[in-house]
N, C-alpha and C positions, 0 to 999 in steps of 0.2 A: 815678765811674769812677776806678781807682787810676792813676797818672801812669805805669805803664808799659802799661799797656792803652793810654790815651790817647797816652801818645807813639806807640805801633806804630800805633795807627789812624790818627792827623797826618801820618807817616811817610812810616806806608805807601800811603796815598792818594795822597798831592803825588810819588811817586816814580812809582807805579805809573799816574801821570796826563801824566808826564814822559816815561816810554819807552812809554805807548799812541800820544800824542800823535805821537810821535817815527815812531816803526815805520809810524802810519797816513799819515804823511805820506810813507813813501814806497810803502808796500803798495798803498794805494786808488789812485793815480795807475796805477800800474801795471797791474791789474786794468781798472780802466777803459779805458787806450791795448790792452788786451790784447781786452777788449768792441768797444771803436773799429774793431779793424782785420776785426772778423769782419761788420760792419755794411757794406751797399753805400751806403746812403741819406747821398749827401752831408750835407744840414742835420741828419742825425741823428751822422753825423761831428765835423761842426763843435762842435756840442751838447758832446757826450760828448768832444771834444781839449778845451776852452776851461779855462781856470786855474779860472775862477768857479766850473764846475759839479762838476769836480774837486776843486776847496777846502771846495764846501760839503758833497760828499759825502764829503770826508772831515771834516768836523766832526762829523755827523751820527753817522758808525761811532764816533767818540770818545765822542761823549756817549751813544751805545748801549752799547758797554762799560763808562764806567762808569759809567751808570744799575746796569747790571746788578749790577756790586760796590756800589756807595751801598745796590741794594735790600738785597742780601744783608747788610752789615756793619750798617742800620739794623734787620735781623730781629733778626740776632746781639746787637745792642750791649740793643735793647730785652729778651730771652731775658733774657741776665744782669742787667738793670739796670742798667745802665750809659752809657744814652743819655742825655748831660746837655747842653749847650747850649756850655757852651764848649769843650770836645772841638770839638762840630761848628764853633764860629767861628773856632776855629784851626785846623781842616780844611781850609774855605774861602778862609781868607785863603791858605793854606801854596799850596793849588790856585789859586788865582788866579795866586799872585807866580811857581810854578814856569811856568804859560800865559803869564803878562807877561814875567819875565825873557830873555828872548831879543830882544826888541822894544828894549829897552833898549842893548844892545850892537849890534845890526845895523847900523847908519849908519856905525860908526866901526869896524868888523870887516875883516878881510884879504880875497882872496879866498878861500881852504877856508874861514876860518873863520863868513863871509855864507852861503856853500852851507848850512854844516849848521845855522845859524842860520835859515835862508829852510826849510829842511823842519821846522823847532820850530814854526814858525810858518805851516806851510800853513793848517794848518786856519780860517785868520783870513784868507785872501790871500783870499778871497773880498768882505772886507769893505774890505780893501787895493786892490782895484783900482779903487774906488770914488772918492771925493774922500779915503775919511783915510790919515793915513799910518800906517806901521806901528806907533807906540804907538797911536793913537788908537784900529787895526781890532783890535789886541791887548786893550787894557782893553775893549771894547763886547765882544766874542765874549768874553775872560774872565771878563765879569760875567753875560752872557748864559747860560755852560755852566755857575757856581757857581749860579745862580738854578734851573738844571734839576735841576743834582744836588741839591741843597736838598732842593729841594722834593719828589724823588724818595724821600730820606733819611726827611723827615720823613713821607711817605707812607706806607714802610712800619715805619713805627715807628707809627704811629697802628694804621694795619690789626692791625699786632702785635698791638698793647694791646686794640684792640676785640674779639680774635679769643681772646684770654688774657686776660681782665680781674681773672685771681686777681694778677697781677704788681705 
């Protein structure tokens, strides 16, 4: 892959994994308390207000978006020839650090600046209200959604290749 293919796909991944993240943490919440109030059934209320269920279902939309782009850009990248390994290991990391970075500054942030810190990191609160604290539910759900798209990546790059084997 030539270094500027690779840099836009590094790029653009960890960016575009940055304001998905971002946006779903505050969109799904919303949708959901929006679902919540059209429900009578108390325990189906409770359910559907609770941080946990809210968090995981926004992790979920996350990593169905960008499952969705990993498939398409692992068609793309395989088409041209260009799917090479460390493209994708500094994809990953680049996704990873942009999912962890928030984790990092949140303990010792202001208040605005914890709010929009704590919505970077919805999609992990689920793992947060547990025993770990916010680095620890940041790195497990960041290794967790790198492991999905990975493996999503490399899914359709195989399927590619098996589908086009003149490549």
């Amino acid at each position: 892959m030539n270094s500027d293919r690779q840099t836009w796909f590094v790029v653009k991944s960890a960016l575009l994994m940055f304001f998905i993240n971002f946006g779903c943490g505050i969109i799904v919440p919303i949708i959901i308390n929006v679902i919540d109030n059209a429900v009578v059934n108390n325990s189906v209320q409770k359910t559907l207000g609770s941080t946990g269920f809210q968090s995981i279902c926004t992790w979920f939309v996350v990593t169905a978006f960008m499952c969705f782009i990993m498939w398409d850009d692992g068609k793309k990248n395989s088409a041209y020839g260009c799917c090479d390994l460390l493209s994708g290991i500094l994809c990953y990391a680049l996704v990873f650090l942009m999912y962890f970075f928030p984790a990092i500054f949140i303990d010792d942030a202001g208040e605005n600046m914890t709010v929009f810190l704590s919505r970077c990191l919805y999609s992990c609160e689920w793992l947060h209200t547990g025993r770990l604290g916010y680095s620890s539910a940041a790195a497990f759900g960041g290794l967790l959604y790198v492991f999905v798209l990975a493996a999503v990546y490399l899914a359709s790059h195989f399927l590619y290749v098996k589908e086009h084997p003149e490549i």
